[in-house]
C-alpha positions, 0 to 999 in steps of 0.5 A, a space after each residue: 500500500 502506498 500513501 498516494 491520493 487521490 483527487 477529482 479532475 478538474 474537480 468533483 462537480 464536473 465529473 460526478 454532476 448528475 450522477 446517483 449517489 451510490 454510483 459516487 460512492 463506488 467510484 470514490 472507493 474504486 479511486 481509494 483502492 486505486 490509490 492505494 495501488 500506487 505507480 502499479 495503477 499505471 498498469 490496471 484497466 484499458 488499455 492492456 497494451 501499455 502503461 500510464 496515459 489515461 485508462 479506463 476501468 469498469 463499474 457496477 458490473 459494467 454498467 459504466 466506467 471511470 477514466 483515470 490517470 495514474 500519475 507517479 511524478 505527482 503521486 496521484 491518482 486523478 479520476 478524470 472522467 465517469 460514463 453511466 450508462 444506468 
């Protein structure tokens, strides 16, 4: 386990405006987890053919996913975007 945040990007009302409450809660604790991680987050989710970038990572049982980038000279992890499908 590492002790890298995480955060919003560009921040919580752009991207979880709209969105239910328990959708938000399972992305905040997908993004702790990811966190948690550290640089080995550079390595999960879409794409599975290389590391760092933006990556995609499913939720809810593929009912939507989030986009995140892992960002090791930061020691962040960014969730950037949500897709919902609902």
């Amino acid at each position: 386990m590492t002790d890298w945040p995480w955060d919003y990007n560009p921040n919580q009302e752009y991207v979880t405006s709209g969105l239910p409450v328990g959708v938000v809660a399972e992305v905040e604790r997908l993004a702790t987890e990811l966190a948690a991680l550290g640089d080995k987050a550079t390595r999960v989710g879409r794409p599975i053919d290389r590391e760092a970038g933006l990556r995609e990572f499913d939720i809810i049982g593929g009912r939507g996913f989030i986009s995140f980038l892992a960002v090791p000279r930061h020691t962040c992890v960014y969730v950037c975007n949500v897709t919902w499908y609902g």
